[in-house]
Phi, psi and omega in degrees: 000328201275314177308330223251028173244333188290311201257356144274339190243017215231287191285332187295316164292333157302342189270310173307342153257358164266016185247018180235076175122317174315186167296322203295309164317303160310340183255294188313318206214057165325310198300329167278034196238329180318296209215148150290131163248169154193149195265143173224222189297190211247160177258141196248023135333302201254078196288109168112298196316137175244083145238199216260162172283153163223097188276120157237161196245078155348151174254151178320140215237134159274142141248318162203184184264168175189175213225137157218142177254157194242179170248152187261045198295022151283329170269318170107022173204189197251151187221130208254145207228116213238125172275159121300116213236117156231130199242166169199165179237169172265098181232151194247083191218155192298094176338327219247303195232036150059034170289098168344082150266025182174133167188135204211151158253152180246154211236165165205159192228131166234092223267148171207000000 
């Protein structure tokens, strides 16, 4: 009984990470593959109105490579370890009158 829970919930999370971003997303639910959103507090711009924050995510961009050293103690020095570097921004702005209130870029490293 204990495998056969293991192996359900094994397969319901693999299917629940081949929906986030993927092919799988583009055939099922195409109109939701541009941007993540999530709704937060009402704007407080917009006097009387109950509308919503809205975040959206740019996809990620290569911007160039970069090198960091580590120590090796099998050789017993320092040795270089070279990345990818990728950004995207973040942005927070208002539904009803599209007022900015936040926007940052994110950074990602991807060593190989």
């Amino acid at each position: 009984m204990k495998n056969a829970l293991i192996k359900i919930t094994a397969v319901a999370m693999a299917f629940t990470l081949l929906g986030t971003g993927t092919a799988v997303t583009k055939t099922i639910a195409p109109q939701f593959d541009t941007s993540i959103t999530a709704h937060a507090a009402s704007c407080n711009n917009c006097h009387g109105g109950s509308y919503y924050m809205k975040t959206e995510y740019t996809d990620w961009e290569y911007v160039g490579d970069g090198i960091s050293w580590y120590y090796s103690p099998l050789v017993g020095r320092m040795l270089p370890r070279t990345y990818k570097v990728y950004q995207r921004t973040v942005k927070t702005y208002c539904t009803n009158c599209n007022k900015v209130y936040s926007e940052y870029t994110e950074e990602r490293r991807e060593y190989w």
